[in-house]
N, C-alpha and C positions, 0 to 999 in steps of 0.2 A: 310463561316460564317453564322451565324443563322440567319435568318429574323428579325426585332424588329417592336414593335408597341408602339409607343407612346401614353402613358395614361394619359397625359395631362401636359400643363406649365398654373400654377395660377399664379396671381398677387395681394395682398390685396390692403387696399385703400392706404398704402405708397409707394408703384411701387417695394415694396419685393417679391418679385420671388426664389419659390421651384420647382421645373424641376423634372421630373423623366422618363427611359424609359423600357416598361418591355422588355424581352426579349423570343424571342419562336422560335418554327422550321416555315417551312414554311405553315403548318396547323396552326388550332387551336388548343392549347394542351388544355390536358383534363381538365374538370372542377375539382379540390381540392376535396379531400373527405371530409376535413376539413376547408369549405370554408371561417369560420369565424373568422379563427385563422394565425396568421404566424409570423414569426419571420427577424428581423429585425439587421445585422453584422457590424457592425464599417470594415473598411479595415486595415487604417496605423495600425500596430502591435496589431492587431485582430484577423483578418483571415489571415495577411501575415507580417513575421519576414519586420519590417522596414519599410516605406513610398511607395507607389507606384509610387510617382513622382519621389524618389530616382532610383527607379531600371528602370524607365525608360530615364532617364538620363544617367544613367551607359550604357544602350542601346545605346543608341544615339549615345553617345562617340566612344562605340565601333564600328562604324557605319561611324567614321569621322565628323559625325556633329558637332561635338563638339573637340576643341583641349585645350593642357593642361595647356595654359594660358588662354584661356577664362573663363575654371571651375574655375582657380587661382583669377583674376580681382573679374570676376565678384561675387565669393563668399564671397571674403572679402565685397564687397557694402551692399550685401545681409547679412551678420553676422552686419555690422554696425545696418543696418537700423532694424536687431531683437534685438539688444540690445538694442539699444534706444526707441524702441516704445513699448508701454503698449498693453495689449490685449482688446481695444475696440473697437467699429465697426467700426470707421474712419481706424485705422490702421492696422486692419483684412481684410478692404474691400484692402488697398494698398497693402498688403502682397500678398492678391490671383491675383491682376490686375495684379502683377510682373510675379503670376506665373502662370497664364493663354497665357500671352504675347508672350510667346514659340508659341503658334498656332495659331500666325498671319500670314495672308498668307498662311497655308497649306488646303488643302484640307480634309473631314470629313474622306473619302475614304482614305486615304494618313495614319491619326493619325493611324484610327483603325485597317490598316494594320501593320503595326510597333508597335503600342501595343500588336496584337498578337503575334508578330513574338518574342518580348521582352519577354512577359507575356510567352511562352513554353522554352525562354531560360535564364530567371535571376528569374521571379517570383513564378512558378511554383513549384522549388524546396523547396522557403518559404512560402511556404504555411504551415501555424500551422496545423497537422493533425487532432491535438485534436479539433481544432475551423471548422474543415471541418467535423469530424465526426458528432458534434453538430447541422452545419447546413443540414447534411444527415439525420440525425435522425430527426428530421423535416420534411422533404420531405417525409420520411418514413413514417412518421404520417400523410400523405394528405396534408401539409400545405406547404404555398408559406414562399420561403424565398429571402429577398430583403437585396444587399449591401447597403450602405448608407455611402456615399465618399465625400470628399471637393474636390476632384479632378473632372474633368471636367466631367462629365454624359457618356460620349461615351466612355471613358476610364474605368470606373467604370460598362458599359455594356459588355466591352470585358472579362472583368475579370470575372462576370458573366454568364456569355456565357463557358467561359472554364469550369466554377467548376459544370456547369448544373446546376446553380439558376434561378429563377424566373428573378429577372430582378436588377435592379442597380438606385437608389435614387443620384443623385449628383448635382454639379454647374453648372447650366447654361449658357456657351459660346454663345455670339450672333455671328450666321451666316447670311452672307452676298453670295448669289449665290453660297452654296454652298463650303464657305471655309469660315473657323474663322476668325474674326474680333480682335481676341485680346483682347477684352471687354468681361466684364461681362453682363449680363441678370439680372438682379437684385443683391441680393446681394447671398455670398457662402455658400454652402451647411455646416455651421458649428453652432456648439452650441445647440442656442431656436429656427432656423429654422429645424434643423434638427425633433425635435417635432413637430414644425407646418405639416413638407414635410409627419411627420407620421397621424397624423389628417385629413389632404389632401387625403393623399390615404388610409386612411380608409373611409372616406367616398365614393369615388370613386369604392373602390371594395367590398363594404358591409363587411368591417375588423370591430372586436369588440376588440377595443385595449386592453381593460382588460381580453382578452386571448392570449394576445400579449406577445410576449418575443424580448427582444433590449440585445442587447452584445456589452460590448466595454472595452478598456484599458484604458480612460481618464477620466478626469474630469470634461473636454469641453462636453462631451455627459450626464452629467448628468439632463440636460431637456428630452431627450431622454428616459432614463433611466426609468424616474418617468413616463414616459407618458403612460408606458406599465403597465399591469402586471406582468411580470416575467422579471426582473432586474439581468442581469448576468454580472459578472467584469470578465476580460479574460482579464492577462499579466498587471491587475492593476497599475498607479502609485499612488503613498503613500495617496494623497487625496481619491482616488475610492476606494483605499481599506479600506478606514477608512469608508468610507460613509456608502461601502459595508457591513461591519461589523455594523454598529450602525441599520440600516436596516433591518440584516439578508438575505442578498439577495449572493446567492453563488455566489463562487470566486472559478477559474480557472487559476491555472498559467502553460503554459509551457515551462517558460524560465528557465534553470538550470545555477547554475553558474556565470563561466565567458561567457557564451553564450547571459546570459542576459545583462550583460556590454554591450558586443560588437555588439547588437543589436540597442542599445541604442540610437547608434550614427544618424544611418541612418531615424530613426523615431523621430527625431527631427531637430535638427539643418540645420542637412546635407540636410534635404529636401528644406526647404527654401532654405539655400545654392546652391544646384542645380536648381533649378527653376529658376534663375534669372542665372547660368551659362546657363543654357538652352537657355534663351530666345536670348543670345545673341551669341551663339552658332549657331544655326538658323540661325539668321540676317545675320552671316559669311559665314555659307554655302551656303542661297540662294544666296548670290552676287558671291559667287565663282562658280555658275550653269551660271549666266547673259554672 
């Protein structure tokens, strides 16, 4: 696996925490030809058909961590507690503690082994070509291109690491000696943080965001969006694409179909869903290692 360098963890004055880590070989890669520009990927059904906590979940399972009443239990708990709760930070911050909670107890070395090993056998194949081509062409133009995931930072760096990007923007897991605590580090890399994490490291790598380009499917990433200049919708839902439009900011879809139905599933619901299958998934397996 490729070497990483950490480019910093900020905190403002309310203890909100944007995390990020780039990612390189064992040198220092070269300096950008186009130092002042780069572009910026959403993950869940962006650059990859579905959730990436779903497919790694689906990993797991296949793996034994996980058996087919615990995904059962514990996903129904997990679908209660998304139907009843509204999308604000109280209950965004519960949603992510849920699904952070899988990598209590594991070691750093341990996730980002098993994210690769997942990432060459469930994720790889979903990967949007078209949304990979976008972020090549980028690269091809000198400039750095960075994921930007609610999923835990290390995870969102292996994934980067495979596709040869720049490096991976995510949430924050606090480590304890070297293995996850289960908690959070401030709050999750989702929404108006995800703009701030972009602000952050522009300042940080001397980025001029109004040469900036952000890509995403949602319309949680629309502080993101605005924060750039060059605003791309990719695999839009009905809000983005609307926004998209009254903007003029293009739009990229490459769900066809019933492909895009059945897509649908895993980049919403089913993620949550899993994440809290996961976590206690886990909890099963390490007592059955004791």
């Amino acid at each position: 696996m490729a070497r990483t360098r950490k480019v910093t963890v900020s905190t403002d004055k309310d203890g909100h925490t944007a995390g990020w880590a780039a990612t390189g070989l064992a040198e220092a890669p070269p300096a950008p030809a186009d130092p002042c520009a780069a572009a910026f990927f959403d993950v869940d059904n962006t650059m990859m058909q579905g959730a990436s906590i779903y497919w790694l979940a689906r990993g797991l399972a296949a793996r034994n961590y996980l058996t087919t009443r615990d995904l059962t239990r514990f996903a129904w708990q997990q679908l209660r507690f998304r139907v009843l709760a509204t999308e604000h930070a109280g209950s965004m911050s519960q949603v992510k503690e849920a699904a952070l909670a899988f990598v209590a107890g594991w070691r750093i070395e341990e996730i980002e082994r098993l994210t690769e090993e997942i990432f060459d056998e469930l994720m790889a194949p979903r990967i949007w070509r078209g949304t990979r081509t976008l972020a090549e062409q980028h690269l091809a133009d000198g400039q750095r291109v960075w994921l930007v995931t609610a999923a835990p930072v290390e995870i969102g760096r292996v994934i980067a690491a495979r596709l040869g990007l720049t490096g991976a923007i995510g949430t924050v897991a606090e480590i304890h000696d070297g293995a996850y605590t289960g908690r959070l580090v401030g709050d999750l890399m989702h929404g108006a943080a995800k703009a701030d994490a972009l602000t952050q490291l522009a300042t940080v790598e001397g980025l001029d965001l109004t040469r900036c380009a952000a890509y995403s499917d949602s319309s949680n990433d629309l502080p993101m969006l605005s924060a750039v200049g060059q605003a791309v919708a990719i695999n839009p839902d009905s809000t983005l694409r609307r926004t998209a439009r009254e903007n003029g900011w293009t739009v990229y879809d490459f769900r066809t179909g019933r492909k895009a139905a059945r897509i649908a599933v895993p980049s919403t619901a089913a993620a949550g869903l899993l994440a809290g299958a996961v976590s206690a998934g886990l909890a099963v397996r390490r007592r059955r290692r004791l």
